[in-house]
N, C-alpha and C positions, 0 to 999 in steps of 0.2 A: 514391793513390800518394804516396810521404814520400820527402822527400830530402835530404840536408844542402846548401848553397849557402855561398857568402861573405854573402848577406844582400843584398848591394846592388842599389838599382833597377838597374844597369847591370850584368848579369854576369861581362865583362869588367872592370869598373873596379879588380878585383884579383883577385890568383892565389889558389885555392886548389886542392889537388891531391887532399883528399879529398871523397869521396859516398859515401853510403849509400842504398839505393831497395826497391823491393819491385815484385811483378808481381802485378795480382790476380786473381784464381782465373779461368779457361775463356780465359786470355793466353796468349801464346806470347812469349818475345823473338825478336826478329829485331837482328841487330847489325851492322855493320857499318863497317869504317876504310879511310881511304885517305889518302894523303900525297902535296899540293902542294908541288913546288921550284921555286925561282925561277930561269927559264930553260930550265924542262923543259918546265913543265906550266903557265904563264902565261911571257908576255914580261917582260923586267927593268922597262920603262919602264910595265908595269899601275897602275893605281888603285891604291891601297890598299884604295877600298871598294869597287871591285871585288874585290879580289881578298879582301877577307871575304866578299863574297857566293857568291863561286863556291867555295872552300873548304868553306863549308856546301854547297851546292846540290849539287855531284859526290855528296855521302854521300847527303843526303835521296834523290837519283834512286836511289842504290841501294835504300835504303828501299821507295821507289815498284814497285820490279820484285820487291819479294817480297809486296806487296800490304800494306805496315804501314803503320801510321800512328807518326807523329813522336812522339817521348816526350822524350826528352832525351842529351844530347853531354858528353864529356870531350874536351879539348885539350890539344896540346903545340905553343906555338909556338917559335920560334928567330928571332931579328930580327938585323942586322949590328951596331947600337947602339940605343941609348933615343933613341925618336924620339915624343915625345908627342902630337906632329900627324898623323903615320903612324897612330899606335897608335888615335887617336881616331876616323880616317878608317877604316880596320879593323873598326873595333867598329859603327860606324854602319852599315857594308855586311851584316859579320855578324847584329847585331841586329834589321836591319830583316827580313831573311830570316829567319830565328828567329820573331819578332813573329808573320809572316803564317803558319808553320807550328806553332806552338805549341809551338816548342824548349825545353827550358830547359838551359842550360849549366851543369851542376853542380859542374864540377872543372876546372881549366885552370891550366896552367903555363907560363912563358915563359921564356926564357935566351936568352944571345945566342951567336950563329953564323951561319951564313949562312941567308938567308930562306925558309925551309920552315913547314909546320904538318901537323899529324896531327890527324885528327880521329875518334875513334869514336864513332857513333852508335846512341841505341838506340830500337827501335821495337816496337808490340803489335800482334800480327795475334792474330784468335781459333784455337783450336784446330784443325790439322788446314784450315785455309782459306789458308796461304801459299801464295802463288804461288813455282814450283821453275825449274828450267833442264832437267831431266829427265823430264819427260812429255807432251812434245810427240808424237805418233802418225802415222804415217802417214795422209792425208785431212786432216789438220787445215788449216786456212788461217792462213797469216802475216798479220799483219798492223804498220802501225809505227803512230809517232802524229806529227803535225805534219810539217813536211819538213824534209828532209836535206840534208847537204851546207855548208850556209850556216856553221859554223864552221869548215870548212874552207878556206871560199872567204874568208873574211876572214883568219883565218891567211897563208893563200898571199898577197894582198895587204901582209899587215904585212913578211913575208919581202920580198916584192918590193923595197917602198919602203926596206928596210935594205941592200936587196943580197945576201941571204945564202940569199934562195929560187933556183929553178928560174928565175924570170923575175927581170932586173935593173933594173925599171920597173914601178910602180905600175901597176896593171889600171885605164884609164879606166872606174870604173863608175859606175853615176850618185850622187848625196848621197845619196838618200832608201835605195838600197837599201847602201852603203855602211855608214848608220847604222844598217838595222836587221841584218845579220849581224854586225859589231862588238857590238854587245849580244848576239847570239846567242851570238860567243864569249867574251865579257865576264861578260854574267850569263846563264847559263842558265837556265832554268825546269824547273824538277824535278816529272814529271807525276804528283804526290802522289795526286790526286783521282783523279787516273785510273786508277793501279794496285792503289786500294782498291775498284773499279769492279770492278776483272777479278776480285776474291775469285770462285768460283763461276764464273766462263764462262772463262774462260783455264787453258789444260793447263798450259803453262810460257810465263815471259819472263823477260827480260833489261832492260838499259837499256844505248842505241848511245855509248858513252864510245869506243872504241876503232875505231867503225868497221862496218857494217852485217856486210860479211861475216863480218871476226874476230868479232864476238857474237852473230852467228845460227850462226858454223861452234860457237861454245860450249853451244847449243842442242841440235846436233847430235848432237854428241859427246858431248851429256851421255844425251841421250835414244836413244843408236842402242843404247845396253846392255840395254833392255828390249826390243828390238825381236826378232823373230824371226833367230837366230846366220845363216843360207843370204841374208840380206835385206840390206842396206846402205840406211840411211834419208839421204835425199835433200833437201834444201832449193831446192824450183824457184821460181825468184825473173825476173817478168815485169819488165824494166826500165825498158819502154815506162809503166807501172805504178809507178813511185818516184815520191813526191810531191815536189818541188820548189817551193823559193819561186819569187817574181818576178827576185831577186838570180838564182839558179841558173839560171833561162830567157832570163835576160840574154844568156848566155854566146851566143857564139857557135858556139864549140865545142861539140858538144852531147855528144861523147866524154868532154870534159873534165866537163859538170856530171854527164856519169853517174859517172864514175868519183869523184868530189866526195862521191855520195852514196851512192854505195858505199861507201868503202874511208875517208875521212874521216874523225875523230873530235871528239870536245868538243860533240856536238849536244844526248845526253844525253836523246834522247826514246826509249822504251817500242817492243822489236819483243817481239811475241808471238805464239801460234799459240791457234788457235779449232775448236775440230770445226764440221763444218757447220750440226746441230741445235742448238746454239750460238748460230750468226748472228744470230737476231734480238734474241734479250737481249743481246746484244750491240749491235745498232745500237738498242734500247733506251737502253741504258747511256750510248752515246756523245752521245744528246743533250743530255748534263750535261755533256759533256766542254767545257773549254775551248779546245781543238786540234782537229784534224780527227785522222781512224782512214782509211787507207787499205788494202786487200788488197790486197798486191804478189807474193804468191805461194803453195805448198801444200806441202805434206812428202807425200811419197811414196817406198816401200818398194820398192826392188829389187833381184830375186835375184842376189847374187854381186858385188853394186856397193859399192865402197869408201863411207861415208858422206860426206857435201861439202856444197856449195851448187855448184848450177851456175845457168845462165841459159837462162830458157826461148826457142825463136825459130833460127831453120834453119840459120844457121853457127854459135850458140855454146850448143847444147843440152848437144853432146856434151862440153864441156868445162867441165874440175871442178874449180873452185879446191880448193884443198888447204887444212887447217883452219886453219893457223894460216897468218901470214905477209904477211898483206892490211888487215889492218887500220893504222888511220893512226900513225905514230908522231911525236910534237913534238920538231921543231926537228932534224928527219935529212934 
């Protein structure tokens, strides 16, 4: 593959806004862009190199849920002024994440406004082996990757200690688990390895940005079109069954860590769905994984039933979140 660059060891160390690339033959591109603002989608007082890392990390995860591998990024960032300590801090978060995925940043430009970045990604899956959002089947098994909730529950935290969440006082939680869902929501981990795993065993997935149910109901909805028209496909989802860290079992509430790792967002790990003859290349697979794979529930088809996710279990079987609407939104 050929590309044009600025040339320099540091890709960031200057702007340049053109590239040129090629894709080589039995490739597919996979692309994908998303846009960080400041106050939205990270808090104002972030790292800077944080906030390079997670900038990259949101796109790669997208990468990960169509089963590609990293190729390389154009940017558009917007800073408030020239801040060369920022700008270096920035670079050092982005490049080290790059580094360990084999990015390379071919084009980027920078102007000043207020603090955003856009980042489009591109990636190679082989022909005909991306993983989709629409072929999930009735009998398939869900499953996610690592636990949930934990960027949320650090979010809720930051809120707290600002004043400006649901609670006006900092969550006593302990240090250790404190620092690791702050990194959870800091830097995420974008499950690369793992969604080049699913080529071949995985019908369709996603990656949880938004919140387990809004991305499994995008599942849904994407997949109930193929589904027999008399049928409504169904996402039953065991709650008893969500993987949780330590941080999330802390709680005392245990309403609250469900609903945490439900409806939550910024976790950024891998839900997907698995036929059952599947399964074991599957827990094949997973012993590469660096996370854990948990089954938290099945799609199943039924007649005259609006599609959803509902929750399996004797008061809340019958009731069907609706597709959209559940998923986490920052800083509401």
């Amino acid at each position: 593959m050929q590309g044009q660059t600025n040339g320099a060891s540091d890709p960031l160390a200057s702007n340049d806004p053109l590239a040129v690339t090629s894709l080589p033959p039995g490739m597919e591109l996979a692309v994908t862009v998303d846009t960080l603002v400041c106050g939205v989608h990270f808090p104002t007082d972030t790292l800077p190199a944080d906030i390079g890392h997670k900038a990259l990390a949101v796109n790669l995860s997208d990468l990960a849920a169509m089963g590609a591998a990293p190729d390389w990024a154009v940017m558009s960032l917007t800073i408030p002024r020239r801040d060369e300590r920022w700008m270096s801090a920035f670079r050092k978060g982005f490049n080290k994440l790059a580094e360990q995925h084999g990015v390379r940043l071919m084009a980027w430009d920078v102007g000043i406004g207020p603090l955003s970045m856009t980042i489009q990604i591109h990636g190679q899956v082989p022909r005909g082996l991306a993983l989709r959002r629409d072929c999930a089947r009735p009998g398939d098994l869900i499953f996610v990757t690592g636990t949930l909730g934990d960027a949320g529950l650090a979010l809720k935290n930051i809120l707290a200690v600002s004043g400006t969440g649901q609670f006006r006082q900092a969550l006593d939680i302990p240090s250790e688990y404190r620092a690791f869902i702050e990194t959870r929501l800091a830097r995420p981990t974008p499950r690369v390895a793992e969604g080049i795993a699913l080529r071949g065993i995985a019908t369709a997935a996603i990656d949880i940005s938004d919140g387990l149910i809004a991305d499994l109901s995008h599942i849904v909805e994407a997949s109930h079109a193929r589904v027999a028209d008399s049928a409504g496909l169904i996402a039953m989802i065991d709650v008893q069954k969500l993987p949780l860290s330590p941080a999330l079992q802390w709680l005392s509430d245990t309403q609250e860590a469900s609903r945490l790792a439900l409806s939550s967002g910024d976790d950024y790990e891998l839900c997907f769905t698995v036929p059952p003859d599947r399964y074991r290349r599957l827990q094949q697979a997973a012993e590469g994984f660096s996370c854990p794979v948990t089954c938290i529930g099945h799609m199943e088809a039924r007649p005259g039933a609006r599609p959803g996710v509902r929750f399996l279990g004797s008061e809340s079987e019958s009731h069907k979140m609706p597709l959209s609407g559940q998923g986490y939104r920052h800083f509401e």
